[in-house]
C-alpha positions as CSV (number, residue, x, y, z in Angstrom):
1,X,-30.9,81.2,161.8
2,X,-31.2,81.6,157.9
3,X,-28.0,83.5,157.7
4,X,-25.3,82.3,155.0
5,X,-22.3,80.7,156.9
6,X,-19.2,79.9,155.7
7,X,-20.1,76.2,156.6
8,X,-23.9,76.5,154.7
9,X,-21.7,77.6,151.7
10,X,-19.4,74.3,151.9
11,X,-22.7,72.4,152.3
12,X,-24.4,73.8,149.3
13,X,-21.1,73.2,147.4
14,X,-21.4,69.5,147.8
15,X,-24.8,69.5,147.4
16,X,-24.3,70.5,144.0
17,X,-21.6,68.4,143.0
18,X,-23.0,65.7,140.4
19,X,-23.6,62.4,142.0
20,X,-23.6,58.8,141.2
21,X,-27.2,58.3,141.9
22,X,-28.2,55.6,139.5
23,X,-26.9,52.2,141.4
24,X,-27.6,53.2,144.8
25,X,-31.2,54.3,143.7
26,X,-31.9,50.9,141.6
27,X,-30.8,48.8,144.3
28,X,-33.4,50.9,146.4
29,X,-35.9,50.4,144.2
30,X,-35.4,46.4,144.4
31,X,-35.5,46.2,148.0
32,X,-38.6,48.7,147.6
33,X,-40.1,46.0,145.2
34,X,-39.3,43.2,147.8
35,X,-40.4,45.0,150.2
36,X,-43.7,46.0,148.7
37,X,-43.8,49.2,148.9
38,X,-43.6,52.5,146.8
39,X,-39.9,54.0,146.7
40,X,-40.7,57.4,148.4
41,X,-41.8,55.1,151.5
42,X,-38.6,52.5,150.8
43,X,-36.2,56.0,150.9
44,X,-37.9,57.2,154.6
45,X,-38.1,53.7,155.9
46,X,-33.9,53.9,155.3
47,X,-33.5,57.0,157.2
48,X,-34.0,59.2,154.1
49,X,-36.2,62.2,154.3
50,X,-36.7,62.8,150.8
51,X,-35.1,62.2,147.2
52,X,-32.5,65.3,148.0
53,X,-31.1,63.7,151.1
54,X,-30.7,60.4,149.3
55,X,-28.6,62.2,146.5
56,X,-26.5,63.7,149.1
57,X,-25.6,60.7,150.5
58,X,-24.6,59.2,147.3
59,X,-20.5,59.4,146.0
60,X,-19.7,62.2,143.9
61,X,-18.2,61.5,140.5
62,X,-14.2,61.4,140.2
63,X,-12.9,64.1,138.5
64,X,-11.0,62.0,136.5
65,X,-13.2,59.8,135.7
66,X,-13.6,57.9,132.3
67,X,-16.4,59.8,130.2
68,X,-18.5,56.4,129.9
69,X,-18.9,56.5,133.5
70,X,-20.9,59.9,132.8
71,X,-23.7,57.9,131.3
72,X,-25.9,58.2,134.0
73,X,-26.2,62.0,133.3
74,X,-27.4,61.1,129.8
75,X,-25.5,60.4,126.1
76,X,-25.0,64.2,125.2
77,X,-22.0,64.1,128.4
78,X,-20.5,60.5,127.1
79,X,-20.4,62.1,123.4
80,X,-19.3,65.8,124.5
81,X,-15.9,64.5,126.4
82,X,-15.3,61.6,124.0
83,X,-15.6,64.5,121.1
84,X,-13.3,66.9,123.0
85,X,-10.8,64.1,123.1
86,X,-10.9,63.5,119.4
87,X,-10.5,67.1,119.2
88,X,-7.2,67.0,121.2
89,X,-5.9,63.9,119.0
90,X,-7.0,65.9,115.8
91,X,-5.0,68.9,116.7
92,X,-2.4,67.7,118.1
93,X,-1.7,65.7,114.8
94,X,-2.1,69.0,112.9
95,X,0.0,70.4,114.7
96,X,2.9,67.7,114.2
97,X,2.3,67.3,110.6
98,X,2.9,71.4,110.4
99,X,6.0,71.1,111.9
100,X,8.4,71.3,109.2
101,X,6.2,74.0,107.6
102,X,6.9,76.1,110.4
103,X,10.3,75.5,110.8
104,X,10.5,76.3,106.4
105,X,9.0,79.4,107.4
106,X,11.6,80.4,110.4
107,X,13.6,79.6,108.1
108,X,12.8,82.5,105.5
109,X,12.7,86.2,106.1
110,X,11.3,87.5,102.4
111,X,8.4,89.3,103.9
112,X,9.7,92.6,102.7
113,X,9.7,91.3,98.8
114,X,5.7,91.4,98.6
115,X,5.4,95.3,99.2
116,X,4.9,97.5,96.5
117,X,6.9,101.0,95.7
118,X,5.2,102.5,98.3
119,X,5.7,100.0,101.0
120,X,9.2,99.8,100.2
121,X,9.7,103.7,100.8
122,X,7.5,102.5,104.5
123,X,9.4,99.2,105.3
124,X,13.0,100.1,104.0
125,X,15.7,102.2,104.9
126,X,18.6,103.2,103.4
127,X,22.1,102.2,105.0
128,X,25.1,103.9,105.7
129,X,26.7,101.9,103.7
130,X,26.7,102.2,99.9
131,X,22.9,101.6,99.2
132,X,21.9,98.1,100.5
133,X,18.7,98.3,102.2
134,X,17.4,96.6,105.1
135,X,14.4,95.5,105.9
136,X,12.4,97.4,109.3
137,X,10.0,96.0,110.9
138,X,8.9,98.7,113.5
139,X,6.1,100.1,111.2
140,X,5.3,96.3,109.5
141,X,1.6,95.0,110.1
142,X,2.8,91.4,109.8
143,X,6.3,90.5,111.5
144,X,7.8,87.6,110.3
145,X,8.1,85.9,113.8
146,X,4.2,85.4,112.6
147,X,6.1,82.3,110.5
148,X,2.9,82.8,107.7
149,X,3.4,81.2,104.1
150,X,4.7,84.9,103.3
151,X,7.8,84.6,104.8
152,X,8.7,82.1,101.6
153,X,8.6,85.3,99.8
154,X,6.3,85.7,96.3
155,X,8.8,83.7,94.0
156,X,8.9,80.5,96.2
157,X,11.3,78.1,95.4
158,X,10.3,74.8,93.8
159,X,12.0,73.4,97.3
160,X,9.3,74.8,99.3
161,X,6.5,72.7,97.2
162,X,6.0,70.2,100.1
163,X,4.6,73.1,102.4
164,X,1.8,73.1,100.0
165,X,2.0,68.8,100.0
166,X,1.7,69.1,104.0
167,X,-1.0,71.9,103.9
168,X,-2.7,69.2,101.3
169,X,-2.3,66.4,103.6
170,X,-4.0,68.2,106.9
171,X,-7.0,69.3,104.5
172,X,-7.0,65.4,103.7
173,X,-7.2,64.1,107.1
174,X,-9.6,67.1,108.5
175,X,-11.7,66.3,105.4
């Protein structure tokens, strides 16, 4: 009789959902203190066996529930979801405000002007026609599809100065 069912499985699952236990138990506790009686004895006289079968019978929480409803559980769940949404505003404002910066560096492809002698001999070929060199990528550690500050190329153009402004202005705000 102690064998793991498919249904015992779908009974322990809700059994370990987290509950809204906190009203239901405080209005038991009044009627337990009208009553005159201890809260253990208030809980059997309501058909309750014990403190486990109560909690069962209370609602679950929504799953999309506001965090402050949490605050049964304790603070520390209220604070954690109400940090992860700050989180989510921070970096999605990031990521707005380093939207131009990433289209500047789309923009570019002077990734091949910051290797030396050596690298050029690694990184460039020579093409069929009459010496111009292009730049391949096959052997490259950093591709320029990895739109990095690099891709400005090592004499940036005074134009390009308000990437540094808009890498100024998110060190601002995260500061």
């Amino acid at each position: 009789n102690d064998a793991i069912t498919y249904d015992t499985f779908k009974e322990w699952t809700k059994t370990c959902g987290v509950r809204q236990v906190q009203d239901k138990y405080e209005e038991m506790a009044n009627q337990a203190k009208a009553n005159k009686r201890s809260v253990p004895l208030e809980m059997k006289s309501q058909g309750y066996r014990d403190f486990h079968s109560f909690s069962k019978a209370c609602p679950q929480f929504d799953t999309k529930c506001w965090p402050i409803e949490l605050g049964e559980l304790g603070s520390g769940c209220v604070l954690y979801f109400h940090f992860l949404a700050f989180l989510a505003a921070a970096m999605s404002l990031m990521f707005l405000v380093q939207i131009p910066a990433i289209v500047a560096y789309a923009a570019d492809n002077n990734l091949c002007q910051w290797g030396s002698v050596t690298d050029w001999q690694q990184l460039y070929k020579l093409a069929g026609d009459g010496g111009n060199y292009t730049c391949d990528w096959s052997d490259a550690f950093i591709k320029p599809h990895y739109l990095t500050p690099g891709n400005i190329g090592p004499d940036q153009e005074d134009a390009k100065t308000w990437v540094t402004t808009i890498y100024t202005i998110c060190l601002l705000v995260l500061a």
